[in-house]
Backbone as ProteinMPNN parsed JSONL, in Angstrom:
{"seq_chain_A": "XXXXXXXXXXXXXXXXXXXXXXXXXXXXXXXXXXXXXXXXXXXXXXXXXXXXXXXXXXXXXXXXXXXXX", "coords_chain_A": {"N_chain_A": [[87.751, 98.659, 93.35], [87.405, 101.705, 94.395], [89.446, 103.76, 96.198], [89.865, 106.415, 98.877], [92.074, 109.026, 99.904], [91.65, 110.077, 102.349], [90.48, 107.783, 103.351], [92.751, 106.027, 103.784], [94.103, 107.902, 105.695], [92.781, 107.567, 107.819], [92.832, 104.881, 108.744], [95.581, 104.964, 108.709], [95.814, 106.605, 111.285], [94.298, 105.081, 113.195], [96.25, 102.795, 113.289], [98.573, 103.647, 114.502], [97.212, 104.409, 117.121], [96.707, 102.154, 117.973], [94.179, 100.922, 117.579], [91.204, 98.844, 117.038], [89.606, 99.886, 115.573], [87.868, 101.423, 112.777], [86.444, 104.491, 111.551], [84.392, 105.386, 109.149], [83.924, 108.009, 106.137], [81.661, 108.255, 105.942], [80.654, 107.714, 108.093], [80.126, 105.015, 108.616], [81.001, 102.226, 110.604], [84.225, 99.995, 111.043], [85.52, 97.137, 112.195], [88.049, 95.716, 112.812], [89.67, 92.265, 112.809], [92.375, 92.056, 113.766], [95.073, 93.709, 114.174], [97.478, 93.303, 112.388], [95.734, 92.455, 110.009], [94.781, 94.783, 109.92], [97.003, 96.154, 108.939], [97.14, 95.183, 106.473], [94.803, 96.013, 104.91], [95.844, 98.802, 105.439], [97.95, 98.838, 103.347], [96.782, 97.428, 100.797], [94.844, 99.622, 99.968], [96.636, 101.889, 100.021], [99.074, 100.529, 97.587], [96.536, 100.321, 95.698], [95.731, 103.599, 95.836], [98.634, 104.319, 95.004], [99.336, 102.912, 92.54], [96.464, 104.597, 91.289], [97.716, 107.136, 90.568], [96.887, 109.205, 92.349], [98.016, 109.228, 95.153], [101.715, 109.493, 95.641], [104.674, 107.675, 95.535], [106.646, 107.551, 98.026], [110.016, 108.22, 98.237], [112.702, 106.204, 99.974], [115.454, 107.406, 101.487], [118.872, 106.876, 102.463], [121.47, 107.518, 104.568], [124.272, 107.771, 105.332], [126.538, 108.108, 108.366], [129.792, 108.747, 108.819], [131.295, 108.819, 111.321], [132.661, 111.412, 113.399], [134.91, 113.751, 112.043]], "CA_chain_A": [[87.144, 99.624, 94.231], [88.14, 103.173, 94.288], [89.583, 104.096, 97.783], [90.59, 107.713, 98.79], [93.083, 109.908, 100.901], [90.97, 109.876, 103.727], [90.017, 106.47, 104.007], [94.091, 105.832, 104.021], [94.649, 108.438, 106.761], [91.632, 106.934, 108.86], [93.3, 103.508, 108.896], [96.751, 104.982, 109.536], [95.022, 106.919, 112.455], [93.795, 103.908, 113.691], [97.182, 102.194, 113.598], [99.069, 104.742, 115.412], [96.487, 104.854, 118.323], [96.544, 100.315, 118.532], [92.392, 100.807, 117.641], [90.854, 98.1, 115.276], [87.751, 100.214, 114.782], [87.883, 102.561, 112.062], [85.089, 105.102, 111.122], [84.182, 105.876, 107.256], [83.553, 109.256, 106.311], [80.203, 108.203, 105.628], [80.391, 107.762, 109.529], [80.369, 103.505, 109.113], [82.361, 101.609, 111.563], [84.306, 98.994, 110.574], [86.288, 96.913, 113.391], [89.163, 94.771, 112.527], [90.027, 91.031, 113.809], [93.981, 91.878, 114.153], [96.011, 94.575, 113.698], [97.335, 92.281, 111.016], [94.135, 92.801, 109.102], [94.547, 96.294, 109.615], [98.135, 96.468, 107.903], [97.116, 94.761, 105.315], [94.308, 97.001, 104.545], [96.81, 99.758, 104.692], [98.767, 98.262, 102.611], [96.021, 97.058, 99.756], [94.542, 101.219, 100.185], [97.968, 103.004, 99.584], [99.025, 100.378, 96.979], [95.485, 101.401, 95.059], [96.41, 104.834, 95.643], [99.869, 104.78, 94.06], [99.079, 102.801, 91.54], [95.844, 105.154, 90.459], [98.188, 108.325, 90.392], [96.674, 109.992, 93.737], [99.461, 108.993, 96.131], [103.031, 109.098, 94.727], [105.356, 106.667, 96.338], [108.237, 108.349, 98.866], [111.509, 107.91, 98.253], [113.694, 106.242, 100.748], [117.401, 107.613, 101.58], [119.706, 106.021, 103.313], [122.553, 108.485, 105.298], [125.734, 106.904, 106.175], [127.633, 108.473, 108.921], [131.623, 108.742, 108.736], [131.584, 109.369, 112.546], [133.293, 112.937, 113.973], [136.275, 114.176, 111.465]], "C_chain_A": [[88.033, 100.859, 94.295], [88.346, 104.202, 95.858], [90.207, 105.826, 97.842], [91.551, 108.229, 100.618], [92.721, 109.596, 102.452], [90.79, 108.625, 104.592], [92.002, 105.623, 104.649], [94.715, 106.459, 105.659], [93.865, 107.799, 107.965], [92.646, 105.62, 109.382], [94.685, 103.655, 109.471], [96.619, 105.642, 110.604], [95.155, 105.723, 113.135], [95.313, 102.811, 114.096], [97.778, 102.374, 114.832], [98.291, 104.607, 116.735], [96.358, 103.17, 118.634], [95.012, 100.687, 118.301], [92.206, 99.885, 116.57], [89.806, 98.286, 114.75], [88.166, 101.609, 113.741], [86.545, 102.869, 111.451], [85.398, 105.996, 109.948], [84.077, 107.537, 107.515], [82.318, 109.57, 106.022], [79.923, 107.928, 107.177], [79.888, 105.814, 109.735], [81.402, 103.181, 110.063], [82.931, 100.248, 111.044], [85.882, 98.585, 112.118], [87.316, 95.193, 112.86], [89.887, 93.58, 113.106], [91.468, 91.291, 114.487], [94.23, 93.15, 113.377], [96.764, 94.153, 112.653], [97.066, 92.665, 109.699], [94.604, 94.288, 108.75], [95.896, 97.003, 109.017], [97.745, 96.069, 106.901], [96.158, 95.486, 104.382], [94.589, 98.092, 104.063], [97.015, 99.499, 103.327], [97.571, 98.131, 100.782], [95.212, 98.689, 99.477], [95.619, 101.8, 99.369], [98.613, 102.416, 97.838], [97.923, 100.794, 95.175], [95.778, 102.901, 94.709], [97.551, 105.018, 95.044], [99.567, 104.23, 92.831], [97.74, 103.752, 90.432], [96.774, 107.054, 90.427], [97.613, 109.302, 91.754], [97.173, 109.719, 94.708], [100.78, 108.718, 95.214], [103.545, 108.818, 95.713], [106.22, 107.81, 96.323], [109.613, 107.745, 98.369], [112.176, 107.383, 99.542], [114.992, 106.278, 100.59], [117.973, 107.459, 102.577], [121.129, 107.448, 103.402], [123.433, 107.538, 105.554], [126.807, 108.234, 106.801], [129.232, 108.244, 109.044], [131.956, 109.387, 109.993], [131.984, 111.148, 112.39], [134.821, 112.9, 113.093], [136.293, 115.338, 112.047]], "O_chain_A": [[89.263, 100.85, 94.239], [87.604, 105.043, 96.364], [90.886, 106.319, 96.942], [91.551, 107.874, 101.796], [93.342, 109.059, 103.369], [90.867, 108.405, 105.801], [92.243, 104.926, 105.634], [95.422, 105.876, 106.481], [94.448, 107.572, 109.024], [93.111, 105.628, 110.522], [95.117, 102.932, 110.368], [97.564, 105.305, 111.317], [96.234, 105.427, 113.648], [95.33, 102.15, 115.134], [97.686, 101.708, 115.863], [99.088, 104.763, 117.66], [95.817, 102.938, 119.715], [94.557, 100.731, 119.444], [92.765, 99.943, 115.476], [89.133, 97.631, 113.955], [88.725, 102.629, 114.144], [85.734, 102.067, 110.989], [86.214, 106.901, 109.77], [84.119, 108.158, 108.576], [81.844, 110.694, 105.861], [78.722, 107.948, 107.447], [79.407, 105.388, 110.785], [82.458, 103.787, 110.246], [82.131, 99.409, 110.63], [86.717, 99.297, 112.675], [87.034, 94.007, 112.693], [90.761, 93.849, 113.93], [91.727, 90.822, 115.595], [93.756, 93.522, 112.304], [96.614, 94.944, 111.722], [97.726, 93.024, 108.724], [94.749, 94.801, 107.641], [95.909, 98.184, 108.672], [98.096, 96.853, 106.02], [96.485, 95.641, 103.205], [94.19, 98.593, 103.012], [96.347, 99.893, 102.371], [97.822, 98.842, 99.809], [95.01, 98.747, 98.265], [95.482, 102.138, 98.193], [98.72, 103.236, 96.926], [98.291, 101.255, 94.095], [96.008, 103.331, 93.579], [97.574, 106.068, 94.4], [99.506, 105.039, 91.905], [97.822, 103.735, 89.204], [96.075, 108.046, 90.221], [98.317, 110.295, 91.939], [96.443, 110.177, 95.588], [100.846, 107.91, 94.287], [103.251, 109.347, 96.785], [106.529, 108.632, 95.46], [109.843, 106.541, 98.261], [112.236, 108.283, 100.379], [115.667, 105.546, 99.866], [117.574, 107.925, 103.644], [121.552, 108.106, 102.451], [123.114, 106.455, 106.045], [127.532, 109.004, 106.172], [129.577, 107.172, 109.541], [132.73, 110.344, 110.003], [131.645, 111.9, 111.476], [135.732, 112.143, 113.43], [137.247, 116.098, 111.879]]}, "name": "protein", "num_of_chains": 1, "seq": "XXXXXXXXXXXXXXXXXXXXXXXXXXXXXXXXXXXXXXXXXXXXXXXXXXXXXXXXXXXXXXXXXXXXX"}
């Protein structure tokens, strides 16, 4: 299935706000047993997306402080 941008931001919307209803951009509702559910969705969305070249994976960098010299 071929998921897009939107449908990604919808769902991380939806996180952010604790809601387990998310609305398509075709204006469906879709309502989610567990927040759970609704990571994992993320998750199976964004994966899709990086892997088809329309999301490129972030970098994480790690800082290490050496306190106050």
């Amino acid at each position: 299935m071929s998921y897009t941008i939107e449908q990604l931001t919808a769902i991380e919307s939806a996180i952010a706000s604790g809601e387990l209803v998310v609305k398509s951009e075709t204006g469906r509702m879709i309502e989610y047993r567990s927040m759970s559910d609704l990571i994992k969705a993320r998750d199976v969305i964004k994966n899709a997306l990086e892997q088809s070249g329309t999301l490129t994976k972030r970098r994480k960098y790690s800082y290490i402080s050496r306190g106050n010299r």
